[in-house]
C-alpha positions as CSV (number, residue, x, y, z in Angstrom):
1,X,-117.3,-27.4,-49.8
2,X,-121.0,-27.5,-48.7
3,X,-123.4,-27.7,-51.2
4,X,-124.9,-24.0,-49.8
5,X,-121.3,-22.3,-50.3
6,X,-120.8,-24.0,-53.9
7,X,-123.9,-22.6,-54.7
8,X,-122.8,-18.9,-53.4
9,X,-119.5,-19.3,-55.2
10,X,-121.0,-19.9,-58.7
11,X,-123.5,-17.6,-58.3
12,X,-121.1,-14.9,-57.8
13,X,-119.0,-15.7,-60.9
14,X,-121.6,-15.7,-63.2
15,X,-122.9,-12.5,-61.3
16,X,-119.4,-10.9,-61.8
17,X,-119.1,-12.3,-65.0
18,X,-122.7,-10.9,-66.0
19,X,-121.5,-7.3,-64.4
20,X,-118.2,-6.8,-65.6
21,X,-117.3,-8.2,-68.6
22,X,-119.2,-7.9,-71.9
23,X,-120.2,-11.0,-74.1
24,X,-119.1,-11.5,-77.4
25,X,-122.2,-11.0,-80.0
26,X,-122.2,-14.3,-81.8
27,X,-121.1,-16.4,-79.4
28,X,-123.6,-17.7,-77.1
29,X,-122.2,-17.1,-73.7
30,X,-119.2,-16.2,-74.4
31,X,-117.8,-13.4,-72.0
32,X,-115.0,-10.9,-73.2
33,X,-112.8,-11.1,-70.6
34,X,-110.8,-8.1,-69.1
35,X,-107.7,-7.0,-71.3
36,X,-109.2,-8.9,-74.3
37,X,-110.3,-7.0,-77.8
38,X,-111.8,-8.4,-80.5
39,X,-110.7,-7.5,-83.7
40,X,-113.8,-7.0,-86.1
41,X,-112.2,-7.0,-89.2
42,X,-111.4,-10.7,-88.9
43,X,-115.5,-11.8,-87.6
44,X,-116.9,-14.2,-90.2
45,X,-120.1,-15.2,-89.6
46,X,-122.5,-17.3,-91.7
47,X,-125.6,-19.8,-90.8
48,X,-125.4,-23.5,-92.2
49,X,-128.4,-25.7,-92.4
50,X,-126.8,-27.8,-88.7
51,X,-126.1,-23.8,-87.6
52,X,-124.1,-20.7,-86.9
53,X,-120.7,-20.7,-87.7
54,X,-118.4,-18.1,-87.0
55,X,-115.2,-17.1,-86.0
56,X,-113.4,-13.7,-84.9
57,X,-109.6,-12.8,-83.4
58,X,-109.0,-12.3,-79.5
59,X,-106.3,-10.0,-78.8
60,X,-105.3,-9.9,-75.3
61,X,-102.3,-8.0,-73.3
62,X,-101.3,-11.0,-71.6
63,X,-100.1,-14.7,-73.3
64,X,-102.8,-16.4,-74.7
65,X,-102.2,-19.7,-73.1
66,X,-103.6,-17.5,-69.8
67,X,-106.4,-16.5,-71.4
68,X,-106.9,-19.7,-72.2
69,X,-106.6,-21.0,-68.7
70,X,-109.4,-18.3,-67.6
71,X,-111.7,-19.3,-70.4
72,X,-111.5,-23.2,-69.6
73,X,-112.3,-22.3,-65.8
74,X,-115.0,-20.1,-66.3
75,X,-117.3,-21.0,-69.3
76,X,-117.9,-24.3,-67.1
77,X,-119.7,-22.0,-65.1
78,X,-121.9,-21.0,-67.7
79,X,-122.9,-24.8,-69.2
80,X,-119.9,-25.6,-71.4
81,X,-118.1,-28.9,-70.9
82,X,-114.6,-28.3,-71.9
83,X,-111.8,-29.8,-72.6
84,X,-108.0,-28.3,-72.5
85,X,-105.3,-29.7,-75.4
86,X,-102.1,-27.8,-75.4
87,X,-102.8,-24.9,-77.5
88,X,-106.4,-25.4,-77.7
89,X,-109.2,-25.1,-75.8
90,X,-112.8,-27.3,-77.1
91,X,-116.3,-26.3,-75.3
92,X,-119.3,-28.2,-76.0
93,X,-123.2,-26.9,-75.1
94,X,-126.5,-28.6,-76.3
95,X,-125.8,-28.2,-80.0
96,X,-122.9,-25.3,-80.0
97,X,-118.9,-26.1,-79.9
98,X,-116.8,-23.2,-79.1
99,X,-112.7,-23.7,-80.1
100,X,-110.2,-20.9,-78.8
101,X,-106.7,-21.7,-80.4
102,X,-103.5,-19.9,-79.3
103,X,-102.5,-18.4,-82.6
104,X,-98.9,-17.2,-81.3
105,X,-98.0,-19.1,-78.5
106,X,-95.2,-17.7,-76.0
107,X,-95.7,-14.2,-77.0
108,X,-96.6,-11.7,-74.5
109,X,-99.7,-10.4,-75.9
110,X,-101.9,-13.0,-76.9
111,X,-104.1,-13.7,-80.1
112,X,-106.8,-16.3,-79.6
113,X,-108.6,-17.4,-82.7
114,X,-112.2,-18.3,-81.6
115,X,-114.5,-20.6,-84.0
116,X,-117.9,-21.4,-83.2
117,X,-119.8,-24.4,-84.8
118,X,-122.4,-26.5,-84.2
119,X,-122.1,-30.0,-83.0
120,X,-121.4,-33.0,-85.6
């Protein structure tokens, strides 16, 4: 793909990204996709002298391990590095490490445990 159309192409996720979806306060960056909820009686949040930790529940109406797929093909777009491990899904920006964790895996409607932390 020419460097012009790559260019057009990330430009528009972000852009749709940006438009559509909202981000999830706490997480640098971190959109919530479509059919995802968070559930805000399990956010913990607290700052350590390296940074931010925190950590809230996903819960999606499709399998997690989709979501999953979604996150570790967008969020590249955004700056994160990541890397997929069966149930998990590990990010790394500048100082920041996002973790998404399929919390019942084969189940229809997903829950995604999402930690951030800073870099060790």
């Amino acid at each position: 793909m020419p460097l012009k159309a790559l260019s057009i192409a990330l430009f528009a996720t972000v852009s749709a990204m940006a438009d559509s979806d909202s981000f999830i306060d706490g997480f640098p960056d971190v959109p919530l996709l479509p059919g995802l909820n968070e559930n805000p009686d399990d956010r913990t949040v607290f700052d350590t002298p390296s940074g931010t930790v925190a950590e809230t529940t996903l819960l999606a109406d499709r399998p997690a391990a989709a979501v999953i797929d979604d996150y570790s093909s967008d969020l590249p777009v955004l700056g994160w590095a990541c890397d997929r491990d069966g149930r998990t899904l590990s990010c790394r920006r500048e100082n920041d490490k996002l973790v998404f964790f399929d919390a019942n895996p084969g189940e229809n409607r997903g829950i995604i445990v999402l930690r951030l932390e800073p870099v060790a």
